[in-house]
N, CA and C atoms of all chains as a GROMACS GRO file, in nm:
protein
  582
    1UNK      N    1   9.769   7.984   9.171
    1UNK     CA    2   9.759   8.043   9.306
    1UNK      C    3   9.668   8.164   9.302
    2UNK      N    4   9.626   8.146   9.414
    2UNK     CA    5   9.471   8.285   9.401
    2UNK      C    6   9.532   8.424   9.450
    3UNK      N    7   9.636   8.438   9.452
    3UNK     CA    8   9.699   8.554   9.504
    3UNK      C    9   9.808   8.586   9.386
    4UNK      N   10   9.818   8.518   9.306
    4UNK     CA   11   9.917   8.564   9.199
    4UNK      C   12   9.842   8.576   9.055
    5UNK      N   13   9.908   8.658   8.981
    5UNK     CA   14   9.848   8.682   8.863
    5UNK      C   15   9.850   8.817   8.792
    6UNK      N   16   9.817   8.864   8.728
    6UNK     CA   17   9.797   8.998   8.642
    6UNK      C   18   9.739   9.115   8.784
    7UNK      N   19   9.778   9.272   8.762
    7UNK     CA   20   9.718   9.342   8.852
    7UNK      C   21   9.589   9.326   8.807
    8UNK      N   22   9.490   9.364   8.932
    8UNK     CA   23   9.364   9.359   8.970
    8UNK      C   24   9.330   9.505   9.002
    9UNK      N   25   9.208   9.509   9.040
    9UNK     CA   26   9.136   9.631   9.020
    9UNK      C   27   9.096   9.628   9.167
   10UNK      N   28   9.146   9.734   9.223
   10UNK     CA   29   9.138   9.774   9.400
   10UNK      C   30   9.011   9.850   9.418
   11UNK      N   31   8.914   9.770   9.397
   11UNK     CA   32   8.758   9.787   9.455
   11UNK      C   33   8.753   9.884   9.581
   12UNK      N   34   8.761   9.806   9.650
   12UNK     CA   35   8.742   9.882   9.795
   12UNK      C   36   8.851   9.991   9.875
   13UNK      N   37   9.003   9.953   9.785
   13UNK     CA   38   9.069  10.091   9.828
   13UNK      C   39   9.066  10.198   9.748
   14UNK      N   40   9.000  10.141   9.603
   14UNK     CA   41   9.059  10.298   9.546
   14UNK      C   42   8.979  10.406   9.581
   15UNK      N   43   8.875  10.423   9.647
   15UNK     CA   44   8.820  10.557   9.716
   15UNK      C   45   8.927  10.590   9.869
   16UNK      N   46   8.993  10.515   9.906
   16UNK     CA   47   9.106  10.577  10.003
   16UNK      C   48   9.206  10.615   9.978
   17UNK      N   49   9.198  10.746  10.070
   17UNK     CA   50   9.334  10.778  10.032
   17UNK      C   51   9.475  10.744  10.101
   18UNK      N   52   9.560  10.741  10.004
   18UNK     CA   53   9.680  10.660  10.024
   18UNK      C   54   9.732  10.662  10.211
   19UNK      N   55   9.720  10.763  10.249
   19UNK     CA   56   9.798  10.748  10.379
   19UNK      C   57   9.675  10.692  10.494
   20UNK      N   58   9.558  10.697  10.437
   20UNK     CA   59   9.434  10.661  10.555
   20UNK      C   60   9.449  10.487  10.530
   21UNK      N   61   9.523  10.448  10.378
   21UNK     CA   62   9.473  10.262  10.333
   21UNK      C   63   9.628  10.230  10.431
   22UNK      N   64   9.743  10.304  10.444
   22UNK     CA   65   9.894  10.282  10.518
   22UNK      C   66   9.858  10.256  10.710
   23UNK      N   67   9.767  10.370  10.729
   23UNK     CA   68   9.692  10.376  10.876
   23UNK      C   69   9.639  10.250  10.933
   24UNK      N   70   9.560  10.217  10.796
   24UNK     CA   71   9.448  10.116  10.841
   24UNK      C   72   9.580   9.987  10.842
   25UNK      N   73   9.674   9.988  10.708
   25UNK     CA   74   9.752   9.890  10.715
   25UNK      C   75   9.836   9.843  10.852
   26UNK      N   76   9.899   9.988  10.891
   26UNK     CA   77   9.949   9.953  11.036
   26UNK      C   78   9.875   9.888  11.139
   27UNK      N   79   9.738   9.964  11.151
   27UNK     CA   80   9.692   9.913  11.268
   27UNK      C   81   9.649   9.769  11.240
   28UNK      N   82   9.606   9.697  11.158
   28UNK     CA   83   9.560   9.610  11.144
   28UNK      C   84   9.640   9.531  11.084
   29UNK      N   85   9.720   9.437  11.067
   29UNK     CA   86   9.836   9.400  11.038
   29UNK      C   87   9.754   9.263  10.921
   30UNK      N   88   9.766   9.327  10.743
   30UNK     CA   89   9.717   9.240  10.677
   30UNK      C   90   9.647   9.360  10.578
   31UNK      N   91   9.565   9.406  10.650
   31UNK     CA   92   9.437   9.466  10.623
   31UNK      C   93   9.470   9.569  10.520
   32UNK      N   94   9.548   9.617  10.494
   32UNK     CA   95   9.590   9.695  10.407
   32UNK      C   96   9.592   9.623  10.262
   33UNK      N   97   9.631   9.495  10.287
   33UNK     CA   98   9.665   9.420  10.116
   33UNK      C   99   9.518   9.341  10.120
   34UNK      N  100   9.479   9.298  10.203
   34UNK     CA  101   9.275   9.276  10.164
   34UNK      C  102   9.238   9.396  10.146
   35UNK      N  103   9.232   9.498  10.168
   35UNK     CA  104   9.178   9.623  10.082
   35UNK      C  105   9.194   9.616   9.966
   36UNK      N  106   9.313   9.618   9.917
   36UNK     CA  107   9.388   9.586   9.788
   36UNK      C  108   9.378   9.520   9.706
   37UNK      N  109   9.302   9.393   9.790
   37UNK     CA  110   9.247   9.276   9.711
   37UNK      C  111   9.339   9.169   9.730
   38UNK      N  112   9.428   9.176   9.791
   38UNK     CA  113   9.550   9.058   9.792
   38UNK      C  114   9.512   8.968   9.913
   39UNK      N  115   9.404   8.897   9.914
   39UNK     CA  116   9.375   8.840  10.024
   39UNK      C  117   9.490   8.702  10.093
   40UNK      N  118   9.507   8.642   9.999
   40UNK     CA  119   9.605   8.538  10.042
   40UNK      C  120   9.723   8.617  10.108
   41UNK      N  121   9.802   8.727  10.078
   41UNK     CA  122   9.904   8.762  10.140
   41UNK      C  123   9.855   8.868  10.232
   42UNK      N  124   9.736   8.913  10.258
   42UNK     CA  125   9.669   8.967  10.398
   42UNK      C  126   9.653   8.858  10.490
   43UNK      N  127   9.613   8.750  10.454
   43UNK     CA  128   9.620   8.642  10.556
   43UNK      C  129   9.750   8.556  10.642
   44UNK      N  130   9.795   8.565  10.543
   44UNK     CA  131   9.929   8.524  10.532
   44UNK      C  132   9.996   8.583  10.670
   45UNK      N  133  10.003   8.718  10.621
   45UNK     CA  134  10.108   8.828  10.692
   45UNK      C  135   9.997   8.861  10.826
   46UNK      N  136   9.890   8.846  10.837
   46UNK     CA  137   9.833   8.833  10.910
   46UNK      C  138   9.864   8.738  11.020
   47UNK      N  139   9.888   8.646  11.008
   47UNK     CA  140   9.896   8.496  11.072
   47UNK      C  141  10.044   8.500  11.149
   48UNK      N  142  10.141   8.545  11.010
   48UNK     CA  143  10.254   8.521  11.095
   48UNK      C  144  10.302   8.632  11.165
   49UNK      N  145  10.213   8.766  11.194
   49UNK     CA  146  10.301   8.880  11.251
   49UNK      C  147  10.195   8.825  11.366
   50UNK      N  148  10.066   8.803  11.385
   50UNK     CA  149  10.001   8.753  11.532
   50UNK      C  150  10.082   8.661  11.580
   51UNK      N  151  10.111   8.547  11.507
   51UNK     CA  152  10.191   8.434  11.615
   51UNK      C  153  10.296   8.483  11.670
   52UNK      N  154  10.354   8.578  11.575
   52UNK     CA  155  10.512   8.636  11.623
   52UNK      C  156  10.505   8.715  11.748
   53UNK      N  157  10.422   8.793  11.718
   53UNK     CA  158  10.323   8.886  11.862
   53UNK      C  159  10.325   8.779  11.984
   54UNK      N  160  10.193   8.643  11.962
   54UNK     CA  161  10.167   8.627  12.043
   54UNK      C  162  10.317   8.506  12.157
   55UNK      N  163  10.356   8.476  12.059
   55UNK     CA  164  10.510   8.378  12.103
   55UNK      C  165  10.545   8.507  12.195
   56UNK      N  166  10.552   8.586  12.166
   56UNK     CA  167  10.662   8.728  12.267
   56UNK      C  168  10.595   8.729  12.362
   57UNK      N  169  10.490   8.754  12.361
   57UNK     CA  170  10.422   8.768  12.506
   57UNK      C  171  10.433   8.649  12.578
   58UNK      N  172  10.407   8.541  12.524
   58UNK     CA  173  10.409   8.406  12.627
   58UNK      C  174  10.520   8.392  12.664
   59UNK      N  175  10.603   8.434  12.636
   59UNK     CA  176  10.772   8.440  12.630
   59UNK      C  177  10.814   8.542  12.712
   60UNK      N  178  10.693   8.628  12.796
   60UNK     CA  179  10.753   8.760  12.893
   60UNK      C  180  10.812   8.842  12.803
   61UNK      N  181  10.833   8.842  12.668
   61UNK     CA  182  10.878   8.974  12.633
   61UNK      C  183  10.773   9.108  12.663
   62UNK      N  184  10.890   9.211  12.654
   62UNK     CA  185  10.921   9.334  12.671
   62UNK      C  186  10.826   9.428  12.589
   63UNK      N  187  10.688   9.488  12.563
   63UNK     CA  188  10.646   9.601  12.492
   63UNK      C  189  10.714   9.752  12.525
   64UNK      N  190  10.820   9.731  12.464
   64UNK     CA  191  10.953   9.851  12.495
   64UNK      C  192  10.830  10.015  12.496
   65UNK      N  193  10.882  10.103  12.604
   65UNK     CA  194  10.814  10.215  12.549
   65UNK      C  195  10.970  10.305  12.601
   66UNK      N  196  10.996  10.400  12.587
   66UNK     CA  197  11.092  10.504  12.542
   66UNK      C  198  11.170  10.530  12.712
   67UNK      N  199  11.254  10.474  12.749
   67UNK     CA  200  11.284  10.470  12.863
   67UNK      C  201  11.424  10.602  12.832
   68UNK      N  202  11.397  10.729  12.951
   68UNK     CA  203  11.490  10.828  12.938
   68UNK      C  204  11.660  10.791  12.989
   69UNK      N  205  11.722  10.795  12.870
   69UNK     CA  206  11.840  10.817  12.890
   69UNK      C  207  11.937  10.626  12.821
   70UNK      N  208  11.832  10.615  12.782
   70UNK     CA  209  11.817  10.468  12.660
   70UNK      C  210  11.845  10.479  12.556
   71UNK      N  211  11.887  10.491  12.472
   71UNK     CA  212  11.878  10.567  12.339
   71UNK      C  213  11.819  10.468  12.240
   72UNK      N  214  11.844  10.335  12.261
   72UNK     CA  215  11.819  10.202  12.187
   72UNK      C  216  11.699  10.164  12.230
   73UNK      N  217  11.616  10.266  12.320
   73UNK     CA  218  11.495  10.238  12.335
   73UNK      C  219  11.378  10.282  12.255
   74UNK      N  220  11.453  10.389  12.217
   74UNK     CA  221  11.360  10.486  12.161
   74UNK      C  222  11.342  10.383  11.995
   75UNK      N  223  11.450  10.287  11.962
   75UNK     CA  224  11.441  10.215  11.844
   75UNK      C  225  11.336  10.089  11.882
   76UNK      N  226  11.393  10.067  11.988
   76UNK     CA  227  11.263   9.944  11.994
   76UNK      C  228  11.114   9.999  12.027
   77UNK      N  229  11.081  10.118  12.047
   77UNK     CA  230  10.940  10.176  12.103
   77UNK      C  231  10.868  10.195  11.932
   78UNK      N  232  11.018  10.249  11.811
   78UNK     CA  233  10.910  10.175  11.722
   78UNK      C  234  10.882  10.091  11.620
   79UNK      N  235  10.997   9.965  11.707
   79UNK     CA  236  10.968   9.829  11.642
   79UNK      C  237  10.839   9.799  11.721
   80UNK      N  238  10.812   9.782  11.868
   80UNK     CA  239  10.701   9.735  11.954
   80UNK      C  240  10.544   9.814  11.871
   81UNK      N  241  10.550   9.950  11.853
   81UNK     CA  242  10.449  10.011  11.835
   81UNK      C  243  10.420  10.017  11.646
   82UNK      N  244  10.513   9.948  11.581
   82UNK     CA  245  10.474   9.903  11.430
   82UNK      C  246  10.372   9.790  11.465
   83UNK      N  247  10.326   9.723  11.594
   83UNK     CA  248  10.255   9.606  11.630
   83UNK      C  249  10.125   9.662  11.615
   84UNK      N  250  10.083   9.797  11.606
   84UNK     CA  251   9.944   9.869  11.594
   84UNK      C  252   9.845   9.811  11.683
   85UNK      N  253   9.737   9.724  11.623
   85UNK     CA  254   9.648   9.761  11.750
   85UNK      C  255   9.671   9.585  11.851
   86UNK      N  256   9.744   9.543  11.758
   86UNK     CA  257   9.811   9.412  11.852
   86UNK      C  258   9.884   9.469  11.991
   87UNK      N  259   9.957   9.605  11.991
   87UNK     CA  260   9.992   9.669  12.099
   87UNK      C  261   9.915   9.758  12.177
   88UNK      N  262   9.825   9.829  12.114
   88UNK     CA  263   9.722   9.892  12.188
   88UNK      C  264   9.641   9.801  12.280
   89UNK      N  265   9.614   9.694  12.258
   89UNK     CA  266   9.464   9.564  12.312
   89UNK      C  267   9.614   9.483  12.404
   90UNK      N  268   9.681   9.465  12.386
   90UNK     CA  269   9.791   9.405  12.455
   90UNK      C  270   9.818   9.493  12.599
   91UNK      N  271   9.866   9.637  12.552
   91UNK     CA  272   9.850   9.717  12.668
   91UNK      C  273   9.790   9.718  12.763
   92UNK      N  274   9.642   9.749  12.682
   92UNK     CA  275   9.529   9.713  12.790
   92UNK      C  276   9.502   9.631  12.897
   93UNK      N  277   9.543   9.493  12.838
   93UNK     CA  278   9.520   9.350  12.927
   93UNK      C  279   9.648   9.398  13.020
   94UNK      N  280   9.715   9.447  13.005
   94UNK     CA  281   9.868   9.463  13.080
   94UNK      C  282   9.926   9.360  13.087
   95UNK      N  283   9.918   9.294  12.918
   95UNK     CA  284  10.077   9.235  12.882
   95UNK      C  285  10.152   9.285  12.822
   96UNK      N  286  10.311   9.185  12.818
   96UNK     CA  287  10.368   9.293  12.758
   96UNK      C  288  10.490   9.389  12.801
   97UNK      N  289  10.419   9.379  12.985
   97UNK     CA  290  10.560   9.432  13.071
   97UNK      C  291  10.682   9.361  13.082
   98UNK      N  292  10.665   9.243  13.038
   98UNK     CA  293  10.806   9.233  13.050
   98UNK      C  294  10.897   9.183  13.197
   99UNK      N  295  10.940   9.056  13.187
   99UNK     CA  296  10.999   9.014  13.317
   99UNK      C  297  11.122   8.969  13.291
  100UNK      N  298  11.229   9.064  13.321
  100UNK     CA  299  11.350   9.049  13.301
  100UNK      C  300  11.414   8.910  13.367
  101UNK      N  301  11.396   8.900  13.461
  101UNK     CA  302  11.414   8.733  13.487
  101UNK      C  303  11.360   8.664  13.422
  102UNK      N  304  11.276   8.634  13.349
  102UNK     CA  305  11.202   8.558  13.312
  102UNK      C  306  11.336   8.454  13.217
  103UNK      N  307  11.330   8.365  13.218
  103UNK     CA  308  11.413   8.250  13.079
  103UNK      C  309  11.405   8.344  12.974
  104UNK      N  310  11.304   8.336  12.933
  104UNK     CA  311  11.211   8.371  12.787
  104UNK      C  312  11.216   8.519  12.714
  105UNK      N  313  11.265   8.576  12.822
  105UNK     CA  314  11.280   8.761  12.797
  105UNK      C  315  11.287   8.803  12.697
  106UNK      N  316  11.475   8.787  12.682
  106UNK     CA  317  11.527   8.811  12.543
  106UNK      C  318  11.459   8.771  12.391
  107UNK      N  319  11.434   8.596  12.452
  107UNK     CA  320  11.395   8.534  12.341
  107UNK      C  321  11.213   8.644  12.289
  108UNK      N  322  11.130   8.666  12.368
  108UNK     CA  323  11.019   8.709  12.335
  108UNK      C  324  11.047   8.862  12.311
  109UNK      N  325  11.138   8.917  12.390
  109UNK     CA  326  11.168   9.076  12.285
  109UNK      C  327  11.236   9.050  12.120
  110UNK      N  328  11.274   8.920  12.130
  110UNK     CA  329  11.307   8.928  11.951
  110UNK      C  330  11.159   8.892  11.851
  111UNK      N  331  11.083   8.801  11.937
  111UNK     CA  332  10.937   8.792  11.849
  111UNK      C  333  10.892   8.929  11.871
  112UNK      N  334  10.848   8.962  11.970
  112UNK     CA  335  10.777   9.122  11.936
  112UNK      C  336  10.840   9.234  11.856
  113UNK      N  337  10.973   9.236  11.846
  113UNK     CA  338  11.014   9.332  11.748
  113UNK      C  339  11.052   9.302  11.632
  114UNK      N  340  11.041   9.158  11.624
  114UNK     CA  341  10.999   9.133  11.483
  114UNK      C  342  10.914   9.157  11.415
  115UNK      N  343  10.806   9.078  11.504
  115UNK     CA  344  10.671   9.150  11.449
  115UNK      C  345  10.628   9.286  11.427
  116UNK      N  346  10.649   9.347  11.481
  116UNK     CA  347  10.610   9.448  11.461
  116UNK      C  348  10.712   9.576  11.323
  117UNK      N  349  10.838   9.535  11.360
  117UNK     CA  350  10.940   9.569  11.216
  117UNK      C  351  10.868   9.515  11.074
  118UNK      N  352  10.776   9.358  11.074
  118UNK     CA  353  10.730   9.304  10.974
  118UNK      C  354  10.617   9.408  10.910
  119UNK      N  355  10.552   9.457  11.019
  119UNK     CA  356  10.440   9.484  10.979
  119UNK      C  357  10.450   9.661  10.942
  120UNK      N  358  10.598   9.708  10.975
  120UNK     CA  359  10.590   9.830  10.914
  120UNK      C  360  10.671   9.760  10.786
  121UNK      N  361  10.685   9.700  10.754
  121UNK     CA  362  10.759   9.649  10.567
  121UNK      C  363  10.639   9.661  10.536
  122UNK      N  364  10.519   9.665  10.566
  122UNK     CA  365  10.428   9.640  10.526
  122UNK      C  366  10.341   9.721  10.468
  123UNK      N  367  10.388   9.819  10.565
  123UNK     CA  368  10.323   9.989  10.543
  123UNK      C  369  10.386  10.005  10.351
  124UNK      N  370  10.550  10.005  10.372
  124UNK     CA  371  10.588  10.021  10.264
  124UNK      C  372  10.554   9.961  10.163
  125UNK      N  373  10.481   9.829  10.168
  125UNK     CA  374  10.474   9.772  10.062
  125UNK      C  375  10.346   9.795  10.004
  126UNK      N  376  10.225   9.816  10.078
  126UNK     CA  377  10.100   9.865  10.053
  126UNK      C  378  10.097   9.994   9.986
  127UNK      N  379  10.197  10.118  10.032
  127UNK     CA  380  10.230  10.229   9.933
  127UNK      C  381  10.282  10.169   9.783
  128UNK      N  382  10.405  10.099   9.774
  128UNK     CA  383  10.426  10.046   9.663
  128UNK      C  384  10.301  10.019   9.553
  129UNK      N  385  10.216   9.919   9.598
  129UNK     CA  386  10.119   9.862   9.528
  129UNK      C  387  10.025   9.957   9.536
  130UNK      N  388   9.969  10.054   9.592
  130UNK     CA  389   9.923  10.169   9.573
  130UNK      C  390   9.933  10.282   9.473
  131UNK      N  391  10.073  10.243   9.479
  131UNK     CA  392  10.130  10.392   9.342
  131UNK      C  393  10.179  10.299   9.231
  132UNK      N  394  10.147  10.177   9.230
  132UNK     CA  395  10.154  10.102   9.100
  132UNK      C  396  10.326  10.072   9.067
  133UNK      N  397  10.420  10.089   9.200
  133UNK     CA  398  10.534   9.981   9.157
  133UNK      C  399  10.555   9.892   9.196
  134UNK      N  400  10.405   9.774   9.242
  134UNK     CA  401  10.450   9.649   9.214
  134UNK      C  402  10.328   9.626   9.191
  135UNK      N  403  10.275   9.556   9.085
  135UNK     CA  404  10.161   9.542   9.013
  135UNK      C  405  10.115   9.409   9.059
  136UNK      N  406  10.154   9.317   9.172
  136UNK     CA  407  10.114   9.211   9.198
  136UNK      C  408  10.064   9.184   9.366
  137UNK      N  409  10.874   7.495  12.861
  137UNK     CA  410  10.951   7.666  12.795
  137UNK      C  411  11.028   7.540  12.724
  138UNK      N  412  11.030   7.629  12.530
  138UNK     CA  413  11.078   7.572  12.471
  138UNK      C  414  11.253   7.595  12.439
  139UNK      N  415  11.333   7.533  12.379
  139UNK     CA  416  11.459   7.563  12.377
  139UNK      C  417  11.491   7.650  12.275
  140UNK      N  418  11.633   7.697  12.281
  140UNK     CA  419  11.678   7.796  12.217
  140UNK      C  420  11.676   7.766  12.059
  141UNK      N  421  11.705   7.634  12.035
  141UNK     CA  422  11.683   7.581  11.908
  141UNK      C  423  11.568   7.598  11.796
  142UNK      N  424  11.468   7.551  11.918
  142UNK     CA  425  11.339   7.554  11.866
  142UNK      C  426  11.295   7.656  11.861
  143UNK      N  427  11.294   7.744  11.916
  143UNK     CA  428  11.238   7.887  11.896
  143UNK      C  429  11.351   7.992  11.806
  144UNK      N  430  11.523   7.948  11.736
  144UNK     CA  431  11.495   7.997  11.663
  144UNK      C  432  11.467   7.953  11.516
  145UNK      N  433  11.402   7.862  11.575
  145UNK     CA  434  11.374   7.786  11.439
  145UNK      C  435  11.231   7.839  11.413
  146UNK      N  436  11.188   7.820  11.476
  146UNK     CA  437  11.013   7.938  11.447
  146UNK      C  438  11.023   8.086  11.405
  147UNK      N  439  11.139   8.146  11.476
  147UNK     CA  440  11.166   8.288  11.470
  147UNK      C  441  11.177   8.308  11.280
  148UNK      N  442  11.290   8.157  11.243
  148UNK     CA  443  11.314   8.202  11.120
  148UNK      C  444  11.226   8.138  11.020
  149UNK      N  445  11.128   8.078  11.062
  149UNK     CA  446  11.057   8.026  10.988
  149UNK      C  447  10.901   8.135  10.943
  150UNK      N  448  10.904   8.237  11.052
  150UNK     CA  449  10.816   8.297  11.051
  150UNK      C  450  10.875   8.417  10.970
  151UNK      N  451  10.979   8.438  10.972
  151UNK     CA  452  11.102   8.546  10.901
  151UNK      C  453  11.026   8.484  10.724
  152UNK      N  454  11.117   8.372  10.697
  152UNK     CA  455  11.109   8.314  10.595
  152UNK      C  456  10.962   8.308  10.506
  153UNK      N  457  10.853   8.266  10.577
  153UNK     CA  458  10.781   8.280  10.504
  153UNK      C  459  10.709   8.424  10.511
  154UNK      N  460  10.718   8.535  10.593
  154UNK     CA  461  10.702   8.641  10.539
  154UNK      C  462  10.749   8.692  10.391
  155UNK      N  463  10.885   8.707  10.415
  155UNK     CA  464  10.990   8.752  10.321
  155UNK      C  465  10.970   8.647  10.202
  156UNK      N  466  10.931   8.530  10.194
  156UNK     CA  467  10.856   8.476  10.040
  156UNK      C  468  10.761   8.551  10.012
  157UNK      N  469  10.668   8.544  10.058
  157UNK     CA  470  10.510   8.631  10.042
  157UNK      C  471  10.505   8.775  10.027
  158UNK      N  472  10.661   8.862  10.091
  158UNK     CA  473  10.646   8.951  10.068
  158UNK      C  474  10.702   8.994   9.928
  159UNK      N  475  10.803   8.920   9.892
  159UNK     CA  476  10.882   8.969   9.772
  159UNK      C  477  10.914   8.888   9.661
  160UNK      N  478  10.828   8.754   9.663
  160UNK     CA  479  10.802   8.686   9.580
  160UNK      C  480  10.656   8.645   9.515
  161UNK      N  481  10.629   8.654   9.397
  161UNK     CA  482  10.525   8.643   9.330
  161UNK      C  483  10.444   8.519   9.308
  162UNK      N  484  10.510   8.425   9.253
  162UNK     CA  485  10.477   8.253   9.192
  162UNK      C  486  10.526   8.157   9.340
  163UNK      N  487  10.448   8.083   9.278
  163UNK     CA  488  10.418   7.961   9.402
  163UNK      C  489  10.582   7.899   9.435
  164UNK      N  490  10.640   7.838   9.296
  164UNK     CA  491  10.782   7.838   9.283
  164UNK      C  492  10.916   7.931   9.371
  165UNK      N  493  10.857   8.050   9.326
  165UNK     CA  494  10.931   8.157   9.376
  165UNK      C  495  10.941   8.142   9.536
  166UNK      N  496  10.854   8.166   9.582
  166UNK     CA  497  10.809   8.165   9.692
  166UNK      C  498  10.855   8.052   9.773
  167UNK      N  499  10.878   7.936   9.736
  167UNK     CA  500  10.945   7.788   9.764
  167UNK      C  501  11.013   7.796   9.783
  168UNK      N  502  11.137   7.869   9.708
  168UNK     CA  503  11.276   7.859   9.695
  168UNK      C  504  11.302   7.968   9.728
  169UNK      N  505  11.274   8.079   9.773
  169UNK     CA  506  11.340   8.176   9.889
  169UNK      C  507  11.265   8.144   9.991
  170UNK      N  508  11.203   8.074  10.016
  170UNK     CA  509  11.150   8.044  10.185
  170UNK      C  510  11.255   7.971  10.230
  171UNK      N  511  11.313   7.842  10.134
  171UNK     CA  512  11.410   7.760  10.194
  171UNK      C  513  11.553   7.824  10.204
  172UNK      N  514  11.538   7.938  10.130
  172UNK     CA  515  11.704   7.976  10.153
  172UNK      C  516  11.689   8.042  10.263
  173UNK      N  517  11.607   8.126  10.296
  173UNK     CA  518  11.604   8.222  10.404
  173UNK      C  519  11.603   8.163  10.494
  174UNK      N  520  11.557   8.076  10.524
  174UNK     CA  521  11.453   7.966  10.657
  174UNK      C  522  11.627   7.864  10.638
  175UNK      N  523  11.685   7.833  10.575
  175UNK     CA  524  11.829   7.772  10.545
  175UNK      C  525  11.940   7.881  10.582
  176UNK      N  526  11.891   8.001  10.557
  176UNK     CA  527  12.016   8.101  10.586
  176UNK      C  528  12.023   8.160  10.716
  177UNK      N  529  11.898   8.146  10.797
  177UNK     CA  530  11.889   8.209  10.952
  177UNK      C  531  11.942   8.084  11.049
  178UNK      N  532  11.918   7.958  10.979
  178UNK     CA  533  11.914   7.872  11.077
  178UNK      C  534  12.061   7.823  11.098
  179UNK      N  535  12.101   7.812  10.962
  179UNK     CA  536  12.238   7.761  10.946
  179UNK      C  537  12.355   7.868  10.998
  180UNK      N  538  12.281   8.012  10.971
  180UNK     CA  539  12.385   8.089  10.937
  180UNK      C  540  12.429   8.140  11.135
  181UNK      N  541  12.291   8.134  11.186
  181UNK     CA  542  12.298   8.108  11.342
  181UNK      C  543  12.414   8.030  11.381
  182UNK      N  544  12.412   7.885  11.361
  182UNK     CA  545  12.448   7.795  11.444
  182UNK      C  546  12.634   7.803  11.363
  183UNK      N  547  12.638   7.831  11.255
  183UNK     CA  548  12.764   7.877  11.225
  183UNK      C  549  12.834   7.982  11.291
  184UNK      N  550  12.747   8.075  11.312
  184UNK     CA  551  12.828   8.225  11.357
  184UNK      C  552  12.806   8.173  11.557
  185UNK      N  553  12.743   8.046  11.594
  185UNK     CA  554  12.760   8.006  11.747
  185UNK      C  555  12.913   7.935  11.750
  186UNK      N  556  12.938   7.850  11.620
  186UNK     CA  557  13.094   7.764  11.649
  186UNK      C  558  13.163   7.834  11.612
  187UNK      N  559  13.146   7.957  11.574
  187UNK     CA  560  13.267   8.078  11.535
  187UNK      C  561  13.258   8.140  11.674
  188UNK      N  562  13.188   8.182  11.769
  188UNK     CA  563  13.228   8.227  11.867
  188UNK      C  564  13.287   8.132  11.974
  189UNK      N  565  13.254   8.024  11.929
  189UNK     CA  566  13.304   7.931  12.048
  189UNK      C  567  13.406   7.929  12.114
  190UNK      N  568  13.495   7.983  12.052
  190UNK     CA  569  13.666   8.001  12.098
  190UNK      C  570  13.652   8.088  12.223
  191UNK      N  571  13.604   8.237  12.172
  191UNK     CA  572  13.571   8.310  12.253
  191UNK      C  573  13.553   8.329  12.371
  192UNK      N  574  13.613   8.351  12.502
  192UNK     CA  575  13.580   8.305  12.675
  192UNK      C  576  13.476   8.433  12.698
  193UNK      N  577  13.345   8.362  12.790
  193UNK     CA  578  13.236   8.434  12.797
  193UNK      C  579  13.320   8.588  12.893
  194UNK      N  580  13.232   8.699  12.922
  194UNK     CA  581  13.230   8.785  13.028
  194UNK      C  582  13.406   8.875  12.984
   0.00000   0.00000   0.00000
């Protein structure tokens, strides 16, 4: 497998520094472990945090932002916004709001805050392999 | 609009093969926690639905 094997030599991140290669990781959901060189599992995690994204939206879910006097909002504002720039470009188009009638509601607020919970594991895991405790 | 089934069967399938890729190394590896996970969301769902079943809604 082209993604497994002995550590490799991080070409293109090792002139970044650790919290700017975590930045880029958030916003770009993948992009952090192709820096790294881990292309198969940048693609990978790539693929399935977009579909997860994009299922929520077709699904009328919810891009939660911090509604006063919510308290469980303020948790989903940053499962939604671990979605990085999948939520920024989403915003924009003005999807994303969310139609509480909708069938699909619930079901598409669990893809979007999945996704986006995935893709901060992700943050963590790119530090990991960064500071050399996981060598793969 | 797809059913509740089917979508959480994607939900955990998309779960599952993250969580291989993320914390498994070898091709093997990766096989056999995709199916438990992707086996443990799906099953473990529709188990914890006939455990509430008793339950009267509202």
């Amino acid at each position: 497998m082209a993604d497994a094997g002995q550590p490799r030599a991080t070409h293109r991140a090792e002139h970044l520094p650790l919290p700017l290669l975590m930045l880029l990781g958030w916003l770009v959901p993948g992009l952090g472990h192709l820096l790294l060189g881990r292309r198969l599992r940048a693609a990978v995690f790539f693929v399935v945090i977009a579909v997860a994204f994009v299922v929520g939206l077709v699904l009328d879910g919810e891009l939660v932002l911090p509604h006063r006097g919510d308290p469980l909002s303020y948790l989903a504002s940053i499962a939604t916004l671990g979605n990085g720039v999948l939520f920024f470009v989403a915003r924009i188009l003005g999807l994303g709001q969310g139609a509480v009638t909708a069938p699909g509601y619930e079901y598409g607020n669990t893809f979007l805050l999945t996704a986006g919970m995935m893709n901060l594991l992700l943050i963590l895991d790119i530090h990991d392999i960064s500071v050399g405790k996981k060598d793969w | 609009m797809l059913d509740h089934l089917t979508l959480m069967a994607l939900d955990a399938l998309l779960i599952a093969v993250f969580f291989s890729f993320l914390w498994k190394h070898t091709r093997r590896e990766r096989w056999l926690y995709f199916w438990k996970v992707f086996a443990a969301l799906l099953l473990g769902a529709i188990a914890l639905g006939w455990l509430m079943y008793p339950f009267p809604r509202g």
